[in-house]
C-alpha positions in Angstrom: 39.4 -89.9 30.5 38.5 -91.2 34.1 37.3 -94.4 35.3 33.3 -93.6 34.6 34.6 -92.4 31.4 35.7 -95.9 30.3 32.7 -97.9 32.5 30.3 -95.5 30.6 31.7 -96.0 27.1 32.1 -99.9 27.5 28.2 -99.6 28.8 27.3 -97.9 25.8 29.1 -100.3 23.7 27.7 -103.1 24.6 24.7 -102.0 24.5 25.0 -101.0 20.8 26.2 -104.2 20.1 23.3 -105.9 21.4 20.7 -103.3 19.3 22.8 -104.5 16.1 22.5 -108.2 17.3 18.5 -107.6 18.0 18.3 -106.2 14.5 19.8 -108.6 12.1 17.9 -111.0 14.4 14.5 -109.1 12.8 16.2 -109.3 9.2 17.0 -113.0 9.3 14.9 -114.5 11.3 12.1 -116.7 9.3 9.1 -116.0 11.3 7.0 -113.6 13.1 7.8 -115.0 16.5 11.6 -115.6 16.3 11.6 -112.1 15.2 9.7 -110.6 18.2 12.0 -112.6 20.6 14.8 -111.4 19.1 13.2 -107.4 19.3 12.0 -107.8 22.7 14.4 -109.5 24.3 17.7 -108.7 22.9 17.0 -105.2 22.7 15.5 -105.0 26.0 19.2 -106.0 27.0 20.0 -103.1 24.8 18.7 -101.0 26.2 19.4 -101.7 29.7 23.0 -101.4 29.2 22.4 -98.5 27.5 20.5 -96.7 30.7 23.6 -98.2 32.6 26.0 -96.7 30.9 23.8 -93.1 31.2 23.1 -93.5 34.7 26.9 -93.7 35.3 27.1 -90.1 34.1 24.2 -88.6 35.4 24.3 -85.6 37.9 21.3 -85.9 40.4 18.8 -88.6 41.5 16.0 -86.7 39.5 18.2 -88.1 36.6 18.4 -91.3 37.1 14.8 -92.0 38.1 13.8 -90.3 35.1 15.8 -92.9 33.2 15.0 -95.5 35.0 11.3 -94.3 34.2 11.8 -94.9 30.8 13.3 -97.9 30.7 10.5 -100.0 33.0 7.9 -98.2 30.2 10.1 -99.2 26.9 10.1 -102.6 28.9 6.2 -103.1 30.1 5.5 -101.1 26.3 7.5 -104.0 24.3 6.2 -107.0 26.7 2.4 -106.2 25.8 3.1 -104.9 21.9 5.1 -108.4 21.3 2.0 -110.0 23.5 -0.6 -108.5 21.1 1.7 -109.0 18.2 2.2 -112.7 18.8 -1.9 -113.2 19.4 -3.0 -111.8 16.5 -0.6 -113.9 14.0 -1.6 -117.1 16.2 -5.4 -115.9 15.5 -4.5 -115.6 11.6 -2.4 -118.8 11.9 0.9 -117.2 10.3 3.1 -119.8 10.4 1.9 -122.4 13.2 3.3 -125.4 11.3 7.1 -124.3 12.4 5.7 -123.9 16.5 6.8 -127.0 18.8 3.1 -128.8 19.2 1.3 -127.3 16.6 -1.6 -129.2 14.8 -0.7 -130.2 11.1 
Protein backbone atom coordinates (compact mmCIF):
# COMPACT_ATOMS: atom_id res chain seq x y z
CA UNK A 1 0.00 0.00 0.00
CA UNK A 2 1.34 3.62 -0.60
CA UNK A 3 1.18 6.71 1.43
CA UNK A 4 -2.50 7.86 0.06
CA UNK A 5 -3.29 4.33 0.67
CA UNK A 6 -2.81 4.68 4.44
CA UNK A 7 -3.98 8.77 4.56
CA UNK A 8 -7.15 7.54 2.76
CA UNK A 9 -7.94 4.57 5.02
CA UNK A 10 -7.12 6.52 8.29
CA UNK A 11 -9.66 9.34 6.63
CA UNK A 12 -12.23 6.83 6.19
CA UNK A 13 -11.78 5.57 9.56
CA UNK A 14 -12.26 8.31 11.31
CA UNK A 15 -14.82 9.29 9.73
CA UNK A 16 -16.68 6.01 10.46
CA UNK A 17 -15.97 6.49 13.86
CA UNK A 18 -17.57 9.68 14.17
CA UNK A 19 -20.95 8.31 12.13
CA UNK A 20 -21.04 5.49 15.04
CA UNK A 21 -20.32 8.28 17.70
CA UNK A 22 -23.31 10.63 15.96
CA UNK A 23 -25.52 7.53 16.14
CA UNK A 24 -25.51 6.20 19.66
CA UNK A 25 -25.64 10.00 20.29
CA UNK A 26 -29.39 9.74 18.56
CA UNK A 27 -30.08 6.37 20.69
CA UNK A 28 -29.10 7.79 24.00
CA UNK A 29 -29.62 11.08 23.99
CA UNK A 30 -32.97 12.18 26.09
CA UNK A 31 -34.31 14.78 23.97
CA UNK A 32 -35.16 16.00 20.55
CA UNK A 33 -32.54 18.68 20.58
CA UNK A 34 -29.48 16.82 22.10
CA UNK A 35 -30.26 14.32 19.43
CA UNK A 36 -30.30 16.73 16.41
CA UNK A 37 -26.85 18.18 17.66
CA UNK A 38 -25.48 15.11 17.89
CA UNK A 39 -26.98 14.16 14.00
CA UNK A 40 -25.91 17.37 12.58
CA UNK A 41 -22.99 18.05 13.97
CA UNK A 42 -21.09 14.97 14.63
CA UNK A 43 -21.98 13.52 11.48
CA UNK A 44 -21.36 16.52 9.57
CA UNK A 45 -17.68 15.82 10.92
CA UNK A 46 -18.41 12.42 9.42
CA UNK A 47 -18.92 13.09 6.72
CA UNK A 48 -16.25 15.50 6.01
CA UNK A 49 -13.54 13.17 6.79
CA UNK A 50 -15.26 10.88 4.83
CA UNK A 51 -15.05 13.26 1.52
CA UNK A 52 -11.35 13.70 2.67
CA UNK A 53 -10.42 10.58 2.65
CA UNK A 54 -12.29 10.16 -1.07
CA UNK A 55 -10.84 13.15 -2.37
CA UNK A 56 -7.38 11.76 -1.69
CA UNK A 57 -8.11 9.06 -4.19
CA UNK A 58 -9.82 10.78 -6.74
CA UNK A 59 -8.51 11.04 -10.43
CA UNK A 60 -9.55 14.46 -11.93
CA UNK A 61 -10.79 17.87 -10.60
CA UNK A 62 -14.31 17.02 -12.05
CA UNK A 63 -14.15 14.47 -9.10
CA UNK A 64 -13.51 16.26 -6.48
CA UNK A 65 -15.83 19.21 -7.12
CA UNK A 66 -18.42 16.73 -7.57
CA UNK A 67 -17.77 15.66 -3.99
CA UNK A 68 -17.26 18.60 -2.72
CA UNK A 69 -20.74 19.38 -4.24
CA UNK A 70 -22.32 16.97 -2.15
CA UNK A 71 -20.88 17.63 0.87
CA UNK A 72 -21.85 21.67 1.01
CA UNK A 73 -25.65 20.18 0.08
CA UNK A 74 -25.58 17.17 2.85
CA UNK A 75 -24.36 20.23 4.96
CA UNK A 76 -26.80 23.31 4.02
CA UNK A 77 -29.67 20.04 3.71
CA UNK A 78 -28.95 18.96 7.58
CA UNK A 79 -28.52 22.86 8.83
CA UNK A 80 -32.19 23.83 7.66
CA UNK A 81 -33.89 20.02 8.41
CA UNK A 82 -32.40 20.29 12.09
CA UNK A 83 -33.61 24.23 11.88
CA UNK A 84 -37.20 23.10 11.00
CA UNK A 85 -36.91 20.10 13.19
CA UNK A 86 -35.95 22.14 16.29
CA UNK A 87 -38.97 24.87 15.56
CA UNK A 88 -41.54 22.72 15.28
CA UNK A 89 -40.85 20.72 18.68
CA UNK A 90 -40.25 24.34 20.32
CA UNK A 91 -43.88 25.22 18.75
CA UNK A 92 -45.37 21.87 20.34
CA UNK A 93 -43.32 22.52 23.53
CA UNK A 94 -41.55 18.92 23.56
CA UNK A 95 -39.55 19.03 26.28
CA UNK A 96 -38.81 22.94 27.04
CA UNK A 97 -38.53 22.31 30.80
CA UNK A 98 -34.93 20.58 30.30
CA UNK A 99 -33.71 23.98 27.91
CA UNK A 100 -31.38 26.54 29.84
CA UNK A 101 -34.07 29.63 30.37
CA UNK A 102 -37.12 27.98 29.80
CA UNK A 103 -40.41 29.15 31.49
CA UNK A 104 -41.70 26.59 34.16
Amino acid sequence: MTLLDWISAALLTVGAVFFLAGTVGLLRFPDVYTRLHALTKIDNLGLGFTVLGLLVRVESAAEALKLVMIWGLALAAGATLAYLIASGALERKLATDRLPGAEP
